[in-house]
C-alpha positions in Angstrom: 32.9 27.0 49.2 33.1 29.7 46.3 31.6 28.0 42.9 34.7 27.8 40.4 35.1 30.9 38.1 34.3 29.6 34.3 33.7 31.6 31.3 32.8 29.7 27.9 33.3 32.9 25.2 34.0 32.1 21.2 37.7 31.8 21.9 37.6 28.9 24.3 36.5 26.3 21.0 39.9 25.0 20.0 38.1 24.6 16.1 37.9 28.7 15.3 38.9 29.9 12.4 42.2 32.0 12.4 44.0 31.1 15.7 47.6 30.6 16.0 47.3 28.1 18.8 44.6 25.7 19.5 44.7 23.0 22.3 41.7 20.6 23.1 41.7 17.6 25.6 45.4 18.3 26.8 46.2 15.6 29.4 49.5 15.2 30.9 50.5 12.7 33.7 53.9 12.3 35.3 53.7 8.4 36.9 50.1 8.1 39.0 50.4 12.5 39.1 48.4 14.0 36.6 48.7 17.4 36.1 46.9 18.8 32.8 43.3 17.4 32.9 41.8 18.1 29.3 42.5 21.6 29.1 41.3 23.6 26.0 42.3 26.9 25.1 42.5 29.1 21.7 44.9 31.9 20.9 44.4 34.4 18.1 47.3 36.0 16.3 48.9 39.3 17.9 47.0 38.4 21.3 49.0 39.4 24.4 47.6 36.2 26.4 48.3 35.8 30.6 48.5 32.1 32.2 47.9 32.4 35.6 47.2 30.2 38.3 48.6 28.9 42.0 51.6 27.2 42.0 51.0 23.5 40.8 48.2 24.2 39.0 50.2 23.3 35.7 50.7 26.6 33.7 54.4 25.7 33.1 53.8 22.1 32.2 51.1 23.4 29.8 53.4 26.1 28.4 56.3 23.6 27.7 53.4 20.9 26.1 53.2 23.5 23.3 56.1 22.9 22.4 57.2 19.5 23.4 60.0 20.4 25.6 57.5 18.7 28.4 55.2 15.5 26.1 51.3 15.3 26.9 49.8 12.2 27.6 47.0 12.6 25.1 45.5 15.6 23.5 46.0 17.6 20.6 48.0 20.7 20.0 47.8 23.3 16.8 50.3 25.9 16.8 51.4 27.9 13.5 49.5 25.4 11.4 51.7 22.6 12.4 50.4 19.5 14.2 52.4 20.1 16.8 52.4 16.0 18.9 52.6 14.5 14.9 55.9 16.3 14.3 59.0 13.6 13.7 62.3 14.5 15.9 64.4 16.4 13.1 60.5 18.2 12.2 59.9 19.4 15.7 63.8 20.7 16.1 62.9 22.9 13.1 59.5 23.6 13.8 60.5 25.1 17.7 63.2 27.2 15.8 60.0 29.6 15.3 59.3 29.9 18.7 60.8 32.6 20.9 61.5 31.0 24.5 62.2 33.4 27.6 62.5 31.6 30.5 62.4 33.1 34.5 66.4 31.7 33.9 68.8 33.6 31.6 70.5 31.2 30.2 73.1 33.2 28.9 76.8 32.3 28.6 77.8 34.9 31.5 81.9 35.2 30.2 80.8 36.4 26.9 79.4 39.9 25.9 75.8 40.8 25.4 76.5 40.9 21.4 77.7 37.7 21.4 75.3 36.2 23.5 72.6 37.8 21.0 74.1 36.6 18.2 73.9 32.9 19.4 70.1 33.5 18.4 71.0 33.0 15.2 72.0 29.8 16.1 68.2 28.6 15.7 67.9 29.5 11.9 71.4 29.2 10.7 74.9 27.0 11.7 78.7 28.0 11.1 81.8 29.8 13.5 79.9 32.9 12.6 77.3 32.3 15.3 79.5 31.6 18.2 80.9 34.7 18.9 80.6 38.6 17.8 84.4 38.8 17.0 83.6 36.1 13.9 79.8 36.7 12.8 79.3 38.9 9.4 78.6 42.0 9.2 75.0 41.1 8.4 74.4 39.5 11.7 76.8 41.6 13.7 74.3 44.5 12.6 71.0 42.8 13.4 72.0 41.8 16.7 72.8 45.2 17.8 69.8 45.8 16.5 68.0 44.0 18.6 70.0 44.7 21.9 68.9 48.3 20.6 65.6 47.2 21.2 65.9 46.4 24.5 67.5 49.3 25.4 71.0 47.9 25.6 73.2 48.7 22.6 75.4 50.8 25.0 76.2 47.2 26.7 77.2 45.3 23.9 80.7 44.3 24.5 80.1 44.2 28.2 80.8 40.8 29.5 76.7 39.6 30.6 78.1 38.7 34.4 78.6 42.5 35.2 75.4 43.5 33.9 72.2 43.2 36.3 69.5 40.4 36.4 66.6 43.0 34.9 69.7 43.9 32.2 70.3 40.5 32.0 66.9 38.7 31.1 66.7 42.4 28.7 69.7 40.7 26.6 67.8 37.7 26.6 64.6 38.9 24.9 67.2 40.1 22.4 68.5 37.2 21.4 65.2 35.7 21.4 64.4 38.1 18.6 67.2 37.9 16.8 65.7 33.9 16.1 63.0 36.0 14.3 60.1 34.2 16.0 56.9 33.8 14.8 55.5 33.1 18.2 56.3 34.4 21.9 56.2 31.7 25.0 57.5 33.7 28.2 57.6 31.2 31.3 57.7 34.2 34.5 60.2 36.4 32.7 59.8 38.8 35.7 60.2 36.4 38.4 63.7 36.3 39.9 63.9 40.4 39.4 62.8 43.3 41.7 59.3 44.9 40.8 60.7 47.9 39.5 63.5 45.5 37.0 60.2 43.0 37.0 57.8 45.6 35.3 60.3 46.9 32.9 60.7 43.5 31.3 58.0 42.9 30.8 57.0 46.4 29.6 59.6 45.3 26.9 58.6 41.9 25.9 55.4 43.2 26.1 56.0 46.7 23.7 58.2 44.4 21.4 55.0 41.4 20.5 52.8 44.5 19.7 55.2 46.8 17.6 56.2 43.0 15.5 52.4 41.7 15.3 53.8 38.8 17.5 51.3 36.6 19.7 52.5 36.4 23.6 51.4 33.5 26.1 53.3 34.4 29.2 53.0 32.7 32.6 52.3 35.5 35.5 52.2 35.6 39.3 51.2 39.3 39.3 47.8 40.5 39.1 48.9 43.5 38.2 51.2 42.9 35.1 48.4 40.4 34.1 46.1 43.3 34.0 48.5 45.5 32.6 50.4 43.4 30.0 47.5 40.8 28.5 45.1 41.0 26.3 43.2 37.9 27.2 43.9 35.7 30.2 43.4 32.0 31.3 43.5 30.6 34.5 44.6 27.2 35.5 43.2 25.3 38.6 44.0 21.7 39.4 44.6 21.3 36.1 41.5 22.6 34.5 41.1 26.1 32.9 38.5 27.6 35.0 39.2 31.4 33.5 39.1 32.2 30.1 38.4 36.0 29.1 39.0 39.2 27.8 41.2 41.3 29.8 39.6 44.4 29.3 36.2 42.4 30.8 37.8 41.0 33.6 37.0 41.6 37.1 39.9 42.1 39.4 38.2 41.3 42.6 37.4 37.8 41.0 40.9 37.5 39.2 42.5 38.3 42.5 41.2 34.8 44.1 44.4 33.4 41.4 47.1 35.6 42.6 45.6 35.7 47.1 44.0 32.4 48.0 43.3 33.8 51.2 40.8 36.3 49.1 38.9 33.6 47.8 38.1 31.2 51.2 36.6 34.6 52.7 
């Protein structure tokens, strides 16, 4: 049996100075399940970081503990100076308002056109008529919002109706309205999953491109080796609950990181 891989660098104490996210002794159990086991990370700002792992290993239960969408069992959780499990209902509804969320899911409103579906991103930082739909916003928010499908590569789309665009145009749209919340903070749970490779890489090419060009910090879940190599700074992998990776990209070696994405590579 292969020894598990484990690398202890400065990053791993969840008490450095400067990071954006720190997690120490994050449990979480569903009934007599448990599926986080005192996991501790750190994340410094403007880091590009990969979560990787086999499936049920808990990288999307850890992602969605950040953020209390999923609530640990015990630990503690630091992210944008806030206290994150301390946080009271109406606190945490603001606080996650700071937090871009792309999910492997759309979760668009597929009648409505990719401006107006951007411009419910406003939606997080602001509440009126003017936010539901692109014929009624100002022309403040009408302008940011093409903006951001800009970004994306998408402002030729706008009043396209999002069902006749394609998935990889589709989740683009999303990372758009996700920046129009203005987001301090990127969590990306398998944005490239349900596309094709070629749709797959662009995303995340995008989201990617965009957290760099804004300074913004990226924790995205992967199952491909090689976006993980391409797209991340730093990565952590997750094994039966533990994180038994926890490096630099750059120092990375692939044989070793491939053992997460081929299991078959790592019984031989």
């Amino acid at each position: 049996m292969n020894a598990p891989l484990r690398d202890t660098p400065a990053l791993t104490d969840p008490a450095r100075a400067g990071s954006v996210l720190s997690v120490s002794d994050l449990h979480k159990a569903f009934g007599v399940n448990t599926v986080l086991r005192g996991i501790g990370f750190t994340v410094q700002p403007g880091v590009a970081t990969a979560l990787i792992g086999a499936n049920g290993s808990g990288k999307s239960t850890a992602l969605k503990c950040l953020i209390r969408l999923v609530e640990p069992t015990s630990g503690h959780i630091a992210l944008l100076g806030q206290d994150v499990l301390s946080l009271a209902p109406r606190e945490l509804r603001r606080f996650r308002s700071q937090i871009g969320m792309v999910w492997q899911k759309h979760n668009l409103v597929p009648r409505l056109s990719a401006l107006t579906n951007v411009i419910h991103g406003e939606q997080s930082r602001a509440s009126g008529p003017w936010t539901w739909f692109q014929s009624l916003a100002t022309a403040t928010t009408r302008n940011e919002a093409m903006a951001c499908l800009a970004r994306v590569g998408l402002a030729d789309k706008a009043l396209q109706r999002v069902d006749s665009l394609s998935g990889g145009q589709q989740q683009r749209v999303a990372i758009a309205r996700m920046l129009m919340q203005r987001p301090r903070i990127i969590l990306a749970d398998e944005p490239d999953a349900s596309l094709d490779p070629q749709s797959g890489e662009e995303v995340m090419r995008i989201l990617a491109g965009l957290a760099r060009q804004d300074g913004l910090t990226l924790v995205f879940i992967s199952h491909r080796m090689e976006h993980t190599l391409a797209f991340s700074d730093h990565i952590l992998g997750l094994s039966g609950g533990r994180i038994v990776l926890d490096h630099p990209t750059a120092h990375t070696d692939a044989d070793r990181l491939r053992r997460f994405f081929d299991p078959a590579a790592g019984a031989s």
